[in-house]
N, C-alpha and C positions, 0 to 999 in steps of 0.2 A: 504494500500500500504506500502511497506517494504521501508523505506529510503537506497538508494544508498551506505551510505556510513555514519559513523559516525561523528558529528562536537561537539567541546567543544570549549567555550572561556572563561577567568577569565580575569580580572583586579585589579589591588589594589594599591594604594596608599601612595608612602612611605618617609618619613620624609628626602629626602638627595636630594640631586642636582643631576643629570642627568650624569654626568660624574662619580658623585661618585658610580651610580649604575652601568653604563657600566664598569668601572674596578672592579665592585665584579661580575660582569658574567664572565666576559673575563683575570681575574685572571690564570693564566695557570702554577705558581709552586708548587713544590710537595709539599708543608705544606700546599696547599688549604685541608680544609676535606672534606672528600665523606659525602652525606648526609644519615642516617640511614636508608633511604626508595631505596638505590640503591646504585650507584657506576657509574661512568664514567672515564673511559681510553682513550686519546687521541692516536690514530694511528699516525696521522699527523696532526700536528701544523695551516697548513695553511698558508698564508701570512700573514704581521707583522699587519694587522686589522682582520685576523682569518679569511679571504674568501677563502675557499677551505678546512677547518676543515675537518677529517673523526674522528669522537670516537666510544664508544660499550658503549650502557648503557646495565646495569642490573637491575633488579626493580622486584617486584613480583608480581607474579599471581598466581591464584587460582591455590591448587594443584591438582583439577583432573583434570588440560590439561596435566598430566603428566612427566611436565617437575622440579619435586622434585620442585615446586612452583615458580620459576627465571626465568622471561623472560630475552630476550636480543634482542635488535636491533642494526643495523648498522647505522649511519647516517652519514650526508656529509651536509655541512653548506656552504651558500651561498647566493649572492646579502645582503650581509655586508657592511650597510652604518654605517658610523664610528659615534658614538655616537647617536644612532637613530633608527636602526631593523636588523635582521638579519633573516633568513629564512632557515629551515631543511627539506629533506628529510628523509624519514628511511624505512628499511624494517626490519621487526620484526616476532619473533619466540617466546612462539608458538603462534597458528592459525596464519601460515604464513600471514604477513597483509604489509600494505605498510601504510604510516601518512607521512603526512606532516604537518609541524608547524611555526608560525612565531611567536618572541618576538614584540615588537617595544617600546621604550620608550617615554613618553611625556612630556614634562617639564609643570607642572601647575603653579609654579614658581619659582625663582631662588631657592627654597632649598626644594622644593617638586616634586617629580615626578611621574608618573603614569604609568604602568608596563601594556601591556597590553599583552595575550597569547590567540593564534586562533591554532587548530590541528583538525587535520581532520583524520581519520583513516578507512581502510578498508583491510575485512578478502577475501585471492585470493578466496579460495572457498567460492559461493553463499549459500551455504546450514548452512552454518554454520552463515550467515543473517537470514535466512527464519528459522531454530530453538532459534533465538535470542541470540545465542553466542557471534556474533560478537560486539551486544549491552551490553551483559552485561560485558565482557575484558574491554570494551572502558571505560564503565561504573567509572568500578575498577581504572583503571589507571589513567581517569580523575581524581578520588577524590584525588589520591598519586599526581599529579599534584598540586589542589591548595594546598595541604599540603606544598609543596615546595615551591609556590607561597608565600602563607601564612606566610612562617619562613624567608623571605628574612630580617625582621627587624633585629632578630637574626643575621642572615648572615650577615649582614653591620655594626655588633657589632664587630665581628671577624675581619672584613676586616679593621674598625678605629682601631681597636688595633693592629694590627698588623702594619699597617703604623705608629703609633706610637712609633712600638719597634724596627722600623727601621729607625725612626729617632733618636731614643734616642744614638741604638746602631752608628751610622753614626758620632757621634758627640763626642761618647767615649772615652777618652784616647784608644792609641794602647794596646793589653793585657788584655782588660776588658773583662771579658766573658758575654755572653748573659744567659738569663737563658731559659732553653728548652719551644717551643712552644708546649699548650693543647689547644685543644677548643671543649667544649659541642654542640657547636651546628654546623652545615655542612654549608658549600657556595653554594649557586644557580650552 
C-alpha cells in the first residue's frame, strides 16, 4: 500500500534557554543570514508574535524536475504561541505539493532546550506517489531539513554575538563606529 502522504520528524537538543532559541527563529532583521541550503523572504511580517507570517522559501531539488534545481514554496505561519510552537502551511513547486509543519520548543531545563520539527508533505498529482516521486523530493528535503536543524548551534553563535555587538555598540560613546557584521554560518 502506497502511504497517503509523506511525514518527517527530527528533534535535537540545544545548549541555551528556550527564549534564547525563540529569538534566533523569530529574529526578523536584515543582517539575519540566509542559510546556504536556501533563502527565505518574508512577504508579511505578521503580528508582533509572527501569527499570520507569509514568506517564499527557496531550497533545492533534484535537477531533472526541471526546475534548473530550486524549488520554492509559499507559506503562511500560524497558531503562534509565544515562546513554545508555531505551525506552517505551504504549497510548493515543483511536483506541485502542499506540507504542513510545526516547530515546538521544550524546555528540559532552564539552559537546555529541545527543538522538536513534524512536516508532512504531499504531491497534488497521485501518480507521481504511485512512481515514488513524491517519496523520494520529501526524501531530499527532509535531509536539507535536519541539516538546518543540525547547525542551529552554529546559528545561536551568530545570534550571542550579535546581541553582544549591540550591547557593546548601545553603551559606546556617541561617534564610535561599529565595525561591519560577517557571519559563516546562517540562522534557523
Amino acid at each position: 500500500m502506497i502511504a497517503a502522504m509523506q511525514e518527517h520528524s527530527y528533534s535535537v537538543d540545544i545548549d541555551a534557554p528556550l527564549v534564547e532559541i525563540w529569538d534566533m527563529f523569530w529574529y526578523r532583521k536584515p543582517d539575519k543570514p540566509q542559510h546556504a541550503l536556501g533563502s527565505i523572504t518574508i512577504l508579511h511580517p505578521g503580528d508582533e508574535i509572527g501569527e499570520g507570517l507569509v514568506r517564499t522559501c527557496k531550497f533545492p531539488v533534484p535537477k531533472f524536475l526541471m526546475s534548473k534545481g530550486v524549488g520554492t514554496s509559499w507559506e503562511w505561519v500560524t497558531n503562534v504561541k509565544l515562546h513554545e510552537s508555531w505551525h506552517y502551511d505551504a504549497i510548493g513547486k515543483p511536483l506541485w505539493s502542499r506540507a504542513a509543519g510545526s516547530v515546538r520548543l521544550e524546555a528540559v531545563d532552564d539552559d537546555h532546550t529541545r527543538v522538536h520539527f513534524w512536516e508532512s508533505y504531499e504531491a497534488f498529482n497521485p501518480w507521481m506517489r504511485r512512481i515514488g516521486l513524491e517519496k523520494y523530493v520529501h526524501d531530499q528535503l527532509s535531509a536539507d531539513n535536519d541539516t538546518v536543524f543540525a547547525a542551529l548551534d552554529r546559528n545561536l553563535k551568530w545570534h550571542r554575538d550579535r546581541r553582544a555587538r549591540e550591547a557593546t555598540e548601545a553603551t559606546a560613546p556617541s561617534g564610535a563606529g561599529a565595525a561591519p557584521v560577517t557571519a559563516d554560518e546562517p540562522t534557523a
